[in-house]
ZADO-1210 file (C-alpha; in nm, 4 decimals, padded with zeros to 6 digits):
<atoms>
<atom x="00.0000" y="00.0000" z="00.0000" code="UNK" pos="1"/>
<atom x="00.1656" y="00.3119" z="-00.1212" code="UNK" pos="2"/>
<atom x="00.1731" y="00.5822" z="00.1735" code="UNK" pos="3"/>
<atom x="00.2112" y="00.9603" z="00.1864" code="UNK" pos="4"/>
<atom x="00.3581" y="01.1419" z="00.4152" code="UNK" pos="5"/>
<atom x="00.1332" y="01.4719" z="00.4398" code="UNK" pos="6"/>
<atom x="-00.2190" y="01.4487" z="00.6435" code="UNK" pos="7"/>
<atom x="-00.5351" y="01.5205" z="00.4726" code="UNK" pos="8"/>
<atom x="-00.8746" y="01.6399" z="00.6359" code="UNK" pos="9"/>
<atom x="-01.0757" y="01.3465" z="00.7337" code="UNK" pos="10"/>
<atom x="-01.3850" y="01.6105" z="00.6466" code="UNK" pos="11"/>
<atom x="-01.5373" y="01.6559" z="00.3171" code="UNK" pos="12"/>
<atom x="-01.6677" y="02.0216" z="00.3263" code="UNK" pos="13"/>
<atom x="-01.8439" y="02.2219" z="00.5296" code="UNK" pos="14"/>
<atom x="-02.1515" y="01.9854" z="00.5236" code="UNK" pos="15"/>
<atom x="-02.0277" y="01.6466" z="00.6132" code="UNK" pos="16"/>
<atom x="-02.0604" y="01.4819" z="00.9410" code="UNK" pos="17"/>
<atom x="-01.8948" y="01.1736" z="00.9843" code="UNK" pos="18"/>
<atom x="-02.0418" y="00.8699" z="01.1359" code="UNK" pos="19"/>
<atom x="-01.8017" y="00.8540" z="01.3835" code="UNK" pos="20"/>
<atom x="-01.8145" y="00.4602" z="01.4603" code="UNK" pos="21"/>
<atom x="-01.4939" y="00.3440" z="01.6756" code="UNK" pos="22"/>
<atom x="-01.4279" y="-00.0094" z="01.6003" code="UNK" pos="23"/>
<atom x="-01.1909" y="-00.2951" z="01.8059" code="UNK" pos="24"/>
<atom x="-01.0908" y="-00.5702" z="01.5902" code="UNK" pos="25"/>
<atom x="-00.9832" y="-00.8501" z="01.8054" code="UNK" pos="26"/>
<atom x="-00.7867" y="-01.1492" z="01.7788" code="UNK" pos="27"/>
<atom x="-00.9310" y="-01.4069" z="02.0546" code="UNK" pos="28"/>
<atom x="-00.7140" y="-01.6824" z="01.8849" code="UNK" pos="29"/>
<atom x="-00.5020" y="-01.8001" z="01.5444" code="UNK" pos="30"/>
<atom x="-00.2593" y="-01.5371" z="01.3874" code="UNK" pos="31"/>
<atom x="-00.2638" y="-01.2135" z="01.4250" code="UNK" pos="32"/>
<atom x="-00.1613" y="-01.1089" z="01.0793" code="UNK" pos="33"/>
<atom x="-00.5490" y="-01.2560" z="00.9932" code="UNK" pos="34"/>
<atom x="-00.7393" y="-00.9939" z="01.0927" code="UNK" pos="35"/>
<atom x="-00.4717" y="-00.7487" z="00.9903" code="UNK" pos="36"/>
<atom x="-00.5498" y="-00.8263" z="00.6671" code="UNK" pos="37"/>
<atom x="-00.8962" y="-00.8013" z="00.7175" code="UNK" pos="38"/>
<atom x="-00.8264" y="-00.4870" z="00.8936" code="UNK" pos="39"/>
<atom x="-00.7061" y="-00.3026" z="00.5756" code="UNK" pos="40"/>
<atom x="-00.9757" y="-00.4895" z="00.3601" code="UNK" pos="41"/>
<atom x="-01.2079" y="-00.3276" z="00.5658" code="UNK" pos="42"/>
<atom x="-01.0863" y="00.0049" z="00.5699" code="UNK" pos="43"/>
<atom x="-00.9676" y="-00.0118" z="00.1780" code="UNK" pos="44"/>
<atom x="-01.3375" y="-00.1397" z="00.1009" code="UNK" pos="45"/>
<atom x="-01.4900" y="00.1562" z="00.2964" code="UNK" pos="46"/>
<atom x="-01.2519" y="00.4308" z="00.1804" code="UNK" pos="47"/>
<atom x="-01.3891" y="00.2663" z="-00.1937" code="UNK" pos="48"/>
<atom x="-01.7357" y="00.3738" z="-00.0964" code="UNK" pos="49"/>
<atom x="-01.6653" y="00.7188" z="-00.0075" code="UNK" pos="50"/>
<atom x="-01.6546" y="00.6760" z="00.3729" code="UNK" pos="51"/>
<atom x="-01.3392" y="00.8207" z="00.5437" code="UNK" pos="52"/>
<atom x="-01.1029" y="00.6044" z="00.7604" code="UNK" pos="53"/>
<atom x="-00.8496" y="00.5559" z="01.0251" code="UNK" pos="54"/>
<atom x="-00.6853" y="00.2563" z="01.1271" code="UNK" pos="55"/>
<atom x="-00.5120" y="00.2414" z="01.4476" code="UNK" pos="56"/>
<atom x="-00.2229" y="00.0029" z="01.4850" code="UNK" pos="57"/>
<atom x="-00.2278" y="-00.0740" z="01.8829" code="UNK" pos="58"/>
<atom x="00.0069" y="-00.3630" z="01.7953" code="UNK" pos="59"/>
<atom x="00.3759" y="-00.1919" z="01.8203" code="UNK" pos="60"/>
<atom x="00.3703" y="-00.0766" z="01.4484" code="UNK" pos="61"/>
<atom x="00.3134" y="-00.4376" z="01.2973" code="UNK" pos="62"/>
<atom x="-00.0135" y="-00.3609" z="01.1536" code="UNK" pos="63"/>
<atom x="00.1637" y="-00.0464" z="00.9671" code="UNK" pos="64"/>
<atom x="00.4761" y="-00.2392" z="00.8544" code="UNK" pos="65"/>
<atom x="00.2863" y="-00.5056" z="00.6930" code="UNK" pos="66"/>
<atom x="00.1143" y="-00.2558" z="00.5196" code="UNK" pos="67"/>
<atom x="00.4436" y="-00.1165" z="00.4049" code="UNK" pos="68"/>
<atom x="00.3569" y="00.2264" z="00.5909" code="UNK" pos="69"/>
<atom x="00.6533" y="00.4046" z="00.7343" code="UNK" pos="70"/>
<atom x="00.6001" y="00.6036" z="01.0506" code="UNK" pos="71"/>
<atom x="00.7621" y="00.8019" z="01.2350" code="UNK" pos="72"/>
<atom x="00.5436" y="00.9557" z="01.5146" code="UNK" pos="73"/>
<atom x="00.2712" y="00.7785" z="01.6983" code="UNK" pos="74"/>
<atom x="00.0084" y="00.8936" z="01.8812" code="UNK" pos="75"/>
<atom x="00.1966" y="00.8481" z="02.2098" code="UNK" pos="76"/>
<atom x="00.4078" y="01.1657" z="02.1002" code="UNK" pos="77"/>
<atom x="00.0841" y="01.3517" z="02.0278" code="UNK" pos="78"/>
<atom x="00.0013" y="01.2796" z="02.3786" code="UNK" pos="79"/>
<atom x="00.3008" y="01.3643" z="02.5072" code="UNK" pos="80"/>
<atom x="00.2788" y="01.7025" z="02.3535" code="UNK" pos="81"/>
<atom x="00.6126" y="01.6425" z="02.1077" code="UNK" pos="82"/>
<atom x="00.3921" y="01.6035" z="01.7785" code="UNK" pos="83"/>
<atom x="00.0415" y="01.6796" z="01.6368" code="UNK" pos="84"/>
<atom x="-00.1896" y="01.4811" z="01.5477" code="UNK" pos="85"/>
<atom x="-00.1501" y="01.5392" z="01.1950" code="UNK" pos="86"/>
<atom x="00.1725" y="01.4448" z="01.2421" code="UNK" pos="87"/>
<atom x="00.0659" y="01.0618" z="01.3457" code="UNK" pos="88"/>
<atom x="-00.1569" y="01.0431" z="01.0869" code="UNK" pos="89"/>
<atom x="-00.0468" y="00.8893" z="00.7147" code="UNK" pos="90"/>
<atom x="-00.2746" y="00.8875" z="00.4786" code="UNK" pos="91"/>
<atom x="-00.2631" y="00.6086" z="00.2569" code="UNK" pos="92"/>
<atom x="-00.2949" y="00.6332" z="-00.1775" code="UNK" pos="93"/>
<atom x="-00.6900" y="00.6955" z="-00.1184" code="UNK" pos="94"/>
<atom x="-00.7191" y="01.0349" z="00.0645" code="UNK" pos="95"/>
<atom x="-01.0026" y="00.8467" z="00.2380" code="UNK" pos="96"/>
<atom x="-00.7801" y="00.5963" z="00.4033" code="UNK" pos="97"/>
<atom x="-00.5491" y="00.7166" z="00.6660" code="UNK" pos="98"/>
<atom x="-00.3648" y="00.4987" z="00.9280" code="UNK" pos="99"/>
<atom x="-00.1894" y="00.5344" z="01.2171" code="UNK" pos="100"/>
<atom x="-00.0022" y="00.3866" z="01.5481" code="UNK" pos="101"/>
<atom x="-00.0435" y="00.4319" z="01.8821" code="UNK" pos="102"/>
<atom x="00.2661" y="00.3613" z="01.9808" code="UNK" pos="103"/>
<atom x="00.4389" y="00.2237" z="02.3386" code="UNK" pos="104"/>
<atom x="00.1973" y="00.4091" z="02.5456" code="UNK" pos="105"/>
<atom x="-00.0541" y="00.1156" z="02.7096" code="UNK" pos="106"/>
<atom x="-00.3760" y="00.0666" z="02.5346" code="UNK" pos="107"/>
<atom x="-00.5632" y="00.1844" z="02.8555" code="UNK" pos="108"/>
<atom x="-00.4346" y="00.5233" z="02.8157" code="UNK" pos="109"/>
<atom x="-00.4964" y="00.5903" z="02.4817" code="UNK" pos="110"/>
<atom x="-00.9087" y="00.5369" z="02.5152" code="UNK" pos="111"/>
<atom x="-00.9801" y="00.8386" z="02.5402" code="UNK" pos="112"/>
<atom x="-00.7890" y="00.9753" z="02.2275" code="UNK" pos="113"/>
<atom x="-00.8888" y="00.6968" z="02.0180" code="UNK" pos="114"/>
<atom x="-01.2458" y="00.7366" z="02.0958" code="UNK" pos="115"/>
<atom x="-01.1502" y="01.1428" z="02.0383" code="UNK" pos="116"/>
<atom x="-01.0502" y="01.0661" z="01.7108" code="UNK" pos="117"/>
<atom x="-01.3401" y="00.8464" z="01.6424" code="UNK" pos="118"/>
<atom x="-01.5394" y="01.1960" z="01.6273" code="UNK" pos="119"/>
<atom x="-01.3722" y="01.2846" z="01.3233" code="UNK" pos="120"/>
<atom x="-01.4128" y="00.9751" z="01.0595" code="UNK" pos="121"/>
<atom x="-01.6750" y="00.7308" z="00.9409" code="UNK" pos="122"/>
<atom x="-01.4208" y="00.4498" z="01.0654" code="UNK" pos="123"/>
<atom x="-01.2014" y="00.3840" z="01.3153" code="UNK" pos="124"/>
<atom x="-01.1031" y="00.0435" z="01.3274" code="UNK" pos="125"/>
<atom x="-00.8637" y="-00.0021" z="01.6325" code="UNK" pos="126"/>
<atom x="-00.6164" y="-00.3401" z="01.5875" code="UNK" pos="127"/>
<atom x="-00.5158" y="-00.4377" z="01.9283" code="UNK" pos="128"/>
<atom x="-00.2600" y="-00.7105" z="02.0842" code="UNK" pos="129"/>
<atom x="-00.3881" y="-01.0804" z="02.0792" code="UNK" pos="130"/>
<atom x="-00.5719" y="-01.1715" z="02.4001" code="UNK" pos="131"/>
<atom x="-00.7946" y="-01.0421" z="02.6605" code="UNK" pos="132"/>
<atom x="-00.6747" y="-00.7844" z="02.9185" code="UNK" pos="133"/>
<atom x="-00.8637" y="-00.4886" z="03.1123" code="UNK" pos="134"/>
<atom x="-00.7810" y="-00.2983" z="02.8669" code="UNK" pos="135"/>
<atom x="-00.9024" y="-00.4956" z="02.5479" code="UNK" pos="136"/>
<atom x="-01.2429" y="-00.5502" z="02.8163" code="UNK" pos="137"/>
<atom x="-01.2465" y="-00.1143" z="02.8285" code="UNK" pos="138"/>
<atom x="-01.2179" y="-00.1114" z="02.4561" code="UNK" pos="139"/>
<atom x="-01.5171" y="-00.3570" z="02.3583" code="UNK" pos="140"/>
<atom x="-01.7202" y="-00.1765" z="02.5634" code="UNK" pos="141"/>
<atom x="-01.6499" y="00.1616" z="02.4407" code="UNK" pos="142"/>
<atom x="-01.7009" y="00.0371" z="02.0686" code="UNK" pos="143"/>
<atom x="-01.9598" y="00.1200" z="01.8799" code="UNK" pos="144"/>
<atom x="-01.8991" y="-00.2245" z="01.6762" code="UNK" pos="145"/>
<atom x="-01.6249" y="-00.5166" z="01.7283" code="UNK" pos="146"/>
<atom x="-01.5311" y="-00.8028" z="01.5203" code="UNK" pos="147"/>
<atom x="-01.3760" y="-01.0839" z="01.7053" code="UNK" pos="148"/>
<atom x="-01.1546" y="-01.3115" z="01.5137" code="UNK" pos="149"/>
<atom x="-01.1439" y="-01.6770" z="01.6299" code="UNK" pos="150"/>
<atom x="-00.9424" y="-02.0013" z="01.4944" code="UNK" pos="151"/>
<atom x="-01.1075" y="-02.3196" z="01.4265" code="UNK" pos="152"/>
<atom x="-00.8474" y="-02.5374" z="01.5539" code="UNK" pos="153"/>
<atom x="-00.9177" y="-02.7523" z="01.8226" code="UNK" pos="154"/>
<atom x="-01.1320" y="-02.5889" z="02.1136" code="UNK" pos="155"/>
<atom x="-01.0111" y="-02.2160" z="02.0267" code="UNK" pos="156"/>
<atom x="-01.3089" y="-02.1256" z="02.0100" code="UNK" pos="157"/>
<atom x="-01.3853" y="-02.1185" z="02.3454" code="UNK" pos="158"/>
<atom x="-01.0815" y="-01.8270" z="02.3662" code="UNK" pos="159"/>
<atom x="-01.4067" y="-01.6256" z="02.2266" code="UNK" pos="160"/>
<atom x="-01.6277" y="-01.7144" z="02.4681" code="UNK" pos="161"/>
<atom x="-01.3818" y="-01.6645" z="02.7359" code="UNK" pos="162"/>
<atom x="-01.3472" y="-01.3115" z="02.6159" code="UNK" pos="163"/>
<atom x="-01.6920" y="-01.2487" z="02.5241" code="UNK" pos="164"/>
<atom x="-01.7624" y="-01.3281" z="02.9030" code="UNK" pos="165"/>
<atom x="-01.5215" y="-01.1019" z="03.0287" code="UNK" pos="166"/>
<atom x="-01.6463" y="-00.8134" z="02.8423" code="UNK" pos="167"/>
<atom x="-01.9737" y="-00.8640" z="02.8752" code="UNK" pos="168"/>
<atom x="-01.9025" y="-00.8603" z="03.2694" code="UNK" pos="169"/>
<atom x="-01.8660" y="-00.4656" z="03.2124" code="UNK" pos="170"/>
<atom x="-02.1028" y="-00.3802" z="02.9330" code="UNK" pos="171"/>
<atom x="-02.4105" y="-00.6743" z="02.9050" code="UNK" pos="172"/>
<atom x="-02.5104" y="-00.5664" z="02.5504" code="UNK" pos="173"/>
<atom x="-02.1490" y="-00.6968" z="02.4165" code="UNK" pos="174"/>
<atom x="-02.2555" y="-00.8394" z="02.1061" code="UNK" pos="175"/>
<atom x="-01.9057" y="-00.8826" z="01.8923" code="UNK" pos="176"/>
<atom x="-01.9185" y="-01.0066" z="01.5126" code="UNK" pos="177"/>
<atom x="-01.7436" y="-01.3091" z="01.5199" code="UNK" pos="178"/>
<atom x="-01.5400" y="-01.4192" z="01.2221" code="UNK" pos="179"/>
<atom x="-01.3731" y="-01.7801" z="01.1947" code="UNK" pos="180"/>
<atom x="-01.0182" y="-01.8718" z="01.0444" code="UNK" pos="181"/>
<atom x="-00.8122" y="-02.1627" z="01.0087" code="UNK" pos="182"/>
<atom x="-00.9877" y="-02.4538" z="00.8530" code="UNK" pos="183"/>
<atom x="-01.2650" y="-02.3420" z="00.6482" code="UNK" pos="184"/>
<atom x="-01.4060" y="-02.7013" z="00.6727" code="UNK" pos="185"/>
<atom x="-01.4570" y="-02.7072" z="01.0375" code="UNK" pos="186"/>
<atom x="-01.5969" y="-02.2924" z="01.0188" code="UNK" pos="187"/>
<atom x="-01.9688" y="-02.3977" z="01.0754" code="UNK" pos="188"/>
<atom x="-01.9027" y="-02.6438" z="01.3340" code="UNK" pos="189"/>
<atom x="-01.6995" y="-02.4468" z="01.5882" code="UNK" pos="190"/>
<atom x="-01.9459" y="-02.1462" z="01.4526" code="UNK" pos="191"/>
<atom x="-02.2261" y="-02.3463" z="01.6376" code="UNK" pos="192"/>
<atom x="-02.0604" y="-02.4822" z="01.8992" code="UNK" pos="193"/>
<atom x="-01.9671" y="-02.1312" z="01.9950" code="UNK" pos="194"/>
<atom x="-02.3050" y="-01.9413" z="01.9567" code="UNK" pos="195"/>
<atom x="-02.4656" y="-02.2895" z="02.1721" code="UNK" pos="196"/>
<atom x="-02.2190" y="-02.2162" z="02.4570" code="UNK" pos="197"/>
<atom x="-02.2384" y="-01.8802" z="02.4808" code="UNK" pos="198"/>
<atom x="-02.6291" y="-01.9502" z="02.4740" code="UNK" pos="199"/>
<atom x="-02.6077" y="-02.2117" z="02.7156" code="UNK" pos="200"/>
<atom x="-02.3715" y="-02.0071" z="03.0021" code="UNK" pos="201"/>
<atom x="-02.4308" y="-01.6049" z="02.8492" code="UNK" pos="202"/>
<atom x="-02.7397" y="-01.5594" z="02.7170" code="UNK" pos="203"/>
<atom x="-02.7465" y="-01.4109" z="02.3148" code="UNK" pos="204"/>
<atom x="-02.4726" y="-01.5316" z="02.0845" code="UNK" pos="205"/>
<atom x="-02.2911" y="-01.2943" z="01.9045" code="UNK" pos="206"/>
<atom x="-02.4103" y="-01.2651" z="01.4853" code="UNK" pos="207"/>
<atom x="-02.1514" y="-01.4931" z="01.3301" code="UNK" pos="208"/>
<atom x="-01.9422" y="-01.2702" z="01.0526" code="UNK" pos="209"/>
<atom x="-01.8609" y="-01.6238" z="00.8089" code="UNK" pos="210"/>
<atom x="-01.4923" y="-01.7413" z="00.7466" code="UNK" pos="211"/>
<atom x="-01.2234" y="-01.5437" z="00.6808" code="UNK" pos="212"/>
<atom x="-01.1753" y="-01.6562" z="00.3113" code="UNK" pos="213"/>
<atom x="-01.5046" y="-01.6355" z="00.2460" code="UNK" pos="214"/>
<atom x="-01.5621" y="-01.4394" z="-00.1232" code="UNK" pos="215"/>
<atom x="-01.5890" y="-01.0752" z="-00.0438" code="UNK" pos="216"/>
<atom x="-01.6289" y="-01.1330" z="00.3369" code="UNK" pos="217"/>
<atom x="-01.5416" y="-00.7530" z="00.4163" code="UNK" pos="218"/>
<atom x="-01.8208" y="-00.6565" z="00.1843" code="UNK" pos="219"/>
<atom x="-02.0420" y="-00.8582" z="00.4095" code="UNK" pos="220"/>
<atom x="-01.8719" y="-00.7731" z="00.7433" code="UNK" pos="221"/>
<atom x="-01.8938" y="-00.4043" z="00.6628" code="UNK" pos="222"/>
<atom x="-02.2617" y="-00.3520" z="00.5976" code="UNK" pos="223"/>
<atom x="-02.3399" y="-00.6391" z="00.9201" code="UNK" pos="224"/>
<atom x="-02.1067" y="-00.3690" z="01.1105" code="UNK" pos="225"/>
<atom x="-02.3085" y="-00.0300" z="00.9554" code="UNK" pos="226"/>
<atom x="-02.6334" y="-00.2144" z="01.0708" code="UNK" pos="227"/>
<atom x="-02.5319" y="-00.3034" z="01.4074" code="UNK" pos="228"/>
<atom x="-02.3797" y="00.0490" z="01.4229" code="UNK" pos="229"/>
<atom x="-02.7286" y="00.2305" z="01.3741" code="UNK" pos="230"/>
<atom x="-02.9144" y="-00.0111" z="01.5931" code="UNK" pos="231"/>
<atom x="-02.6673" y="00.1065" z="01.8209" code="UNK" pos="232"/>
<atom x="-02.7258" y="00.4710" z="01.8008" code="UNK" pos="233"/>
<atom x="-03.0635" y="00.4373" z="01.7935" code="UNK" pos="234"/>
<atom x="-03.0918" y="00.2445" z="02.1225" code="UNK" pos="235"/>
</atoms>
């Protein structure tokens, strides 16, 4: 992904209002570098359709360097006072598209910038570490949407429902897309035995997303995620 160095106005003119939807894409198990592929497929899908976006790398710049995106200053520095935000910002070949890292300050104390920044974009799709921590439980519940990646190997699954619990400890209506990868074959099995254990021990499962190589799977994600967005707003 070809990256420029200079920081363009997330707005549009005088007249646009963004939809300002801040989104955690997490990783409950499998690799990482799956949903930060579907991270950019996301936001490369919904720059396409006009919507502006910013994509947060919360994972030490990983996210950006697989991307090829080179950055400098993170949004650590902007909080420290040495750098403005515009500075932390790249925006990517579509003006649309920008990304961005937070950098080595903990993902705790950047919640209130990212969810600052979310006031200024359609998207914000925040990419955080693998795993569940009070932090990653702060985060779900601030979202307006989250997408939780799960593998279908063995009982990984239930690394989902572990961390569907623990959010859902702080914010009830917790209700995470969840997208399987690893073994497409065994996607609708662990897919059900999933939603029936969360049903059994949680109460609603959580809308299940597909598998990750699924044909056009972001197109589907993103429109699930714009629906469960309003519903959102509206309640």
């Amino acid at each position: 992904m070809a990256q420029v160095k200079t920081m363009a106005s997330p707005t549009r003119g005088d007249t646009y209002e963004p939809a300002c939807r801040l989104v955690s894409l997490f990783t409950a198990s499998g690799l990482p570098d799956t949903t930060y592929d579907m991270a950019f497929k996301l936001g490369r899908k919904a720059a396409s359709d006009g919507e502006t976006v910013l994509i947060l790398d919360a994972v030490g710049g990983d996210l950006l360097s697989r991307a090829g995106i080179v950055h400098a200053r993170t949004l650590d520095d902007v909080a420290r006072g040495t750098a403005e935000t515009r500075d932390a910002l790249y925006v990517t070949s579509n003006e649309h598209f920008t990304a961005g890292a937070v950098g080595p300050q903990s993902l705790e104390d950047a919640l209130g910038l990212l969810a600052a920044l979310s006031l200024s974009y359609d998207w914000v799709f925040v990419v955080p570490e693998v795993g569940c921590t009070p932090a990653h439980v702060r985060l779900g519940a601030a979202c307006d949407v989250s997408l939780m990646s799960y593998s279908t190997k063995s009982d990984d699954f239930m690394r989902a429902f572990w961390m569907v619990d623990a959010v859902r400890r702080r914010s009830p209506d917790f209700d995470p897309i969840v997208l399987s990868t690893g073994e497409k074959c065994d996607a609708v099995e662990t897919a059900l035995m999933l939603s029936d254990t969360v049903r059994e021990h949680l109460g609603a499962p959580m809308p299940y997303g597909g598998h990750v190589e699924d044909l056009h799977a972001e197109t589907r994600l993103l429109e699930q995620m714009r629906v469960q967005a309003a519903r959102r707003s509206v309640a």
